[in-house]
C-alpha positions as CSV (number, residue, x, y, z in Angstrom):
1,X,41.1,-25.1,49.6
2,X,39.3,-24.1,46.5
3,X,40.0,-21.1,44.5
4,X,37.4,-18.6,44.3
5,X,35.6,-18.6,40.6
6,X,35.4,-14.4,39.6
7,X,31.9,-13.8,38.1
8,X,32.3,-13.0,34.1
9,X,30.7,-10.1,34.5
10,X,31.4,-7.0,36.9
11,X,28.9,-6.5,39.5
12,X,28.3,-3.3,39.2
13,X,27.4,-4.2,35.4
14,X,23.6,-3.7,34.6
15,X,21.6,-6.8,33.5
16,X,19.3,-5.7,31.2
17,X,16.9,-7.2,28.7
18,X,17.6,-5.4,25.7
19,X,21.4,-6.6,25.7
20,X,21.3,-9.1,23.4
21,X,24.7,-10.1,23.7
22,X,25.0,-10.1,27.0
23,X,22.0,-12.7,27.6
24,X,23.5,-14.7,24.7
25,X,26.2,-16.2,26.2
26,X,23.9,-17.6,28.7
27,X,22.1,-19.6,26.8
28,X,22.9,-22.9,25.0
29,X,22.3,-23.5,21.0
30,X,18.7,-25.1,21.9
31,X,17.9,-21.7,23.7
32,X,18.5,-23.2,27.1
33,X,19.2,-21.3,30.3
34,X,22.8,-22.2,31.8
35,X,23.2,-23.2,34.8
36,X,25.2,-21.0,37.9
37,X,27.5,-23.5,38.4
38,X,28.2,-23.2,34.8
39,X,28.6,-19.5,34.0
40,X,30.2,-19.0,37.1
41,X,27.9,-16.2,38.0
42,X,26.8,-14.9,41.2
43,X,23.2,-15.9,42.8
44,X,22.3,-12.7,42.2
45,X,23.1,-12.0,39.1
46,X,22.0,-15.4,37.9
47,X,18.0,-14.6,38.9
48,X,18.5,-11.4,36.8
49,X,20.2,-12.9,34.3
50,X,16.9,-15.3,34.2
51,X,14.3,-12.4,34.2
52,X,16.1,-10.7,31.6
53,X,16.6,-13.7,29.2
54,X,12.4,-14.5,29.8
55,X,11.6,-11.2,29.4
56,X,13.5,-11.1,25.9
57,X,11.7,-14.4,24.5
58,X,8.3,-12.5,25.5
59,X,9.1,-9.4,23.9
60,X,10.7,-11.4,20.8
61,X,14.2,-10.4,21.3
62,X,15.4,-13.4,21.9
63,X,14.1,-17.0,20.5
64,X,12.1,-19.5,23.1
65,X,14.0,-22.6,20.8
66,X,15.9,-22.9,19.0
67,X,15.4,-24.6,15.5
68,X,17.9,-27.3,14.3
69,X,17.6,-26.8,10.3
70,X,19.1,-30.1,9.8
């Protein structure tokens, strides 16, 4: 048997664009989306967490890469 995984964030919790924060912790330092199987969300809350984190890098809230300054 495998032990159920509890999504990081409550489900009645709103996904929003504007939380920066929030959408951070979903992306890796190049700016990349993670994975469900690695955030440990639900399916649900992993497309909003994808329309929010697109939405952002449109508006300029959050970067599309980004830049190593090595």
């Amino acid at each position: 048997m495998y032990k159920r995984r509890l999504s990081p964030i409550p489900l009645d919790q709103k996904i929003d664009y504007k939380n920066r924060e929030l959408l951070r912790r979903f992306i890796t330092d190049q700016g990349k989306i993670l994975p469900r199987r690695v955030t440990g969300v639900t399916c649900k809350q992993q497309r909003r967490i994808t329309l929010a984190i697109k939405q952002a890098r449109i508006l300029g809230l959050l970067p599309f890469v980004q830049q190593d300054l090595s």
